[in-house]
C-alpha positions, 0 to 999 in steps of 0.5 A, spaced: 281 240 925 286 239 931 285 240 937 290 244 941 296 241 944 298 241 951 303 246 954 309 240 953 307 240 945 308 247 945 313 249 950 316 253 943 311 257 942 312 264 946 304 268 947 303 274 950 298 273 958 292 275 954 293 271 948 289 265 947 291 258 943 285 258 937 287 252 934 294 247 932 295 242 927 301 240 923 302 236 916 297 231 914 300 224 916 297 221 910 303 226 906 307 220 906 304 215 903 307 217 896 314 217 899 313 210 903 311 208 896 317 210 894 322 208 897 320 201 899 323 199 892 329 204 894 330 202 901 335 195 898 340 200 897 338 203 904 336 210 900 329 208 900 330 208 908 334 215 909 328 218 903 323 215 908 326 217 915 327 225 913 320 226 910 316 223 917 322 227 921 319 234 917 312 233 918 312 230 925 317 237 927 313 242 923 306 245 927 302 250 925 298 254 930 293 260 930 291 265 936 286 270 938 292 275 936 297 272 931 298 266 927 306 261 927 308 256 923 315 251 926 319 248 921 325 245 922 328 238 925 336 240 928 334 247 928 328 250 930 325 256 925 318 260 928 314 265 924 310 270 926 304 274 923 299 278 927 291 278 925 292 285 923 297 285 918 293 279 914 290 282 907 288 275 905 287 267 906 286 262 901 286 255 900 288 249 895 289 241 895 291 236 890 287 230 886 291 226 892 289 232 898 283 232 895 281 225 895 284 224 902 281 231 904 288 235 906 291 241 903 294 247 903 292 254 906 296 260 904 297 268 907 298 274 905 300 280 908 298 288 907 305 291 903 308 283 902 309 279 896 306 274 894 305 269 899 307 270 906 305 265 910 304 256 908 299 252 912 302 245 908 298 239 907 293 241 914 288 237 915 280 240 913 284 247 910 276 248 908 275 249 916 282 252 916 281 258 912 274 259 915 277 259 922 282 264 920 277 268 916 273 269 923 279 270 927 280 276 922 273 279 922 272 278 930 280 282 931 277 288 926 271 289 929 274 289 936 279 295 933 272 298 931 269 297 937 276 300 941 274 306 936 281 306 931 277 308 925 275 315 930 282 317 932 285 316 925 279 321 922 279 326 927 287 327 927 288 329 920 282 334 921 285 337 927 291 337 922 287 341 916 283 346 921 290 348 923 294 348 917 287 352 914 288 357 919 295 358 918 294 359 911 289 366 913 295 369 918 300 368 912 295 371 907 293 376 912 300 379 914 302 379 906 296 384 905 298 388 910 306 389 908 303 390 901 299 396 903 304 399 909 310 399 902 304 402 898 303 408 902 311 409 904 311 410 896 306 415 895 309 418 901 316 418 899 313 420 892 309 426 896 303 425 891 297 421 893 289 420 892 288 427 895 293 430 891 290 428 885 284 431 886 286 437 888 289 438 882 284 437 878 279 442 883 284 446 881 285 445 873 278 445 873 276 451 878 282 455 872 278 453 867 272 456 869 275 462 870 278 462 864 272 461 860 269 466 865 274 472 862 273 470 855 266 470 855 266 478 859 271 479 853 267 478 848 261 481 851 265 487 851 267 486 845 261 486 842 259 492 845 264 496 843 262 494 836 255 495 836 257 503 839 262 504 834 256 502 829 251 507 832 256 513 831 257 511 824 250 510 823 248 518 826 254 521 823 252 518 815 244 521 818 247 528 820 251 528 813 245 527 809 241 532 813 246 537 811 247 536 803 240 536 803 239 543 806 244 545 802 241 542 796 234 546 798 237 553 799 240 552 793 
């Protein structure tokens, strides 16, 4: 891995005050083996030359640097493009080489981001991308454990609680205050109607209480009834016994 370049190298890189240069690089010098090798033949016709002038141009104005904070990648040779990625939104890094990287010892490490598509971000041709890939591995880790260690995880658990005890309570009131209307509109009702639970018993002491009385007659009735039969019977019986005593007397005197 490179070391980190000089002011006068970086002077396109804009970095905060507490943000510090981890490592830069650019594509592996050695990348333009295959296009010397092609061109040399070309270059009779002087397209070989132009082939040849334009790759060493891009390898040489494009740098990739990594911070304690973020990651940037500068393209361009007239004009000047710079990307940035901050350590945060990084999901994954990996890397891969070619036989010819391989052999040479120089490929290419990519970066994915949370919500992205794909790949996001290209270290091309870097020399090492094994160190590379380590070193922004380490990078991420160290940023996330300094994010615990500031109490992130904490605050985002402890607001959707606060939010929930809230919401929770709210829903009691609500529940609370239905209840209460429903049984005021109940006893309106049974006011306006002039029927209630007081009512209804009454009316039924009342029903039951005339029942009573109403047993109490007929019984009284039917014991006088029965009296007044029994006294008819005696009579009956006496006037049959003084009849019989007569015709006897007179059987005898005769």
């Amino acid at each position: 891995m490179s070391a980190p370049q000089t002011d006068a190298d970086l002077e396109w890189l804009t970095i905060d005050d507490d943000e510090e240069l981890v490592w830069e690089s650019g594509p592996d010098r050695r990348t333009l083996l295959p296009v010397v090798l092609i061109g040399i033949p070309l270059s009779i016709v002087l397209i070989g030359l132009v082939i040849i002038a334009a790759e060493y141009l891009r390898v040489t104005n494009t740098q990739y640097v990594v911070t304690n904070r973020a990651l940037y990648r500068k393209t361009g040779i007239l004009s000047r493009d710079v990307k940035r990625i901050e350590h945060e939104k990084v999901q994954d890094s990996s890397y891969s080489q070619s036989a010819l990287g391989t052999r040479l010892g120089y490929g290419t490490v990519e970066i994915s981001t949370a919500g992205g598509s794909g790949v996001e971000m290209s270290f091309k041709s870097v020399p090492d991308p094994t160190g590379v890939q380590q070193l922004l591995s380490e990078q991420l880790d160290r940023t996330r454990r300094g994010r615990r260690g500031r109490g992130a995880p904490q605050q985002t658990d402890s607001e959707p609680q606060a939010g929930s005890d809230a919401t929770k309570a709210d829903v009691l009131v609500d529940i609370r205050t239905e209840l209460r209307t429903i049984r005021e509109l109940l006893e309106e009702s049974e006011g306006a109607h002039g029927t209630g639970p007081s009512d209804d018993r009454d009316r039924h002491a009342g029903a039951g209480a005339r029942t009573g009385t109403d047993r109490t007659h007929t019984d009284d009735n039917t014991e006088t009834n029965d009296d007044n039969t029994d006294a008819n019977g005696n009579a009956e019986t006496n006037a049959n016994r003084s009849r019989t005593h007569t015709y006897d007397d007179q059987s005898s005197r005769s």
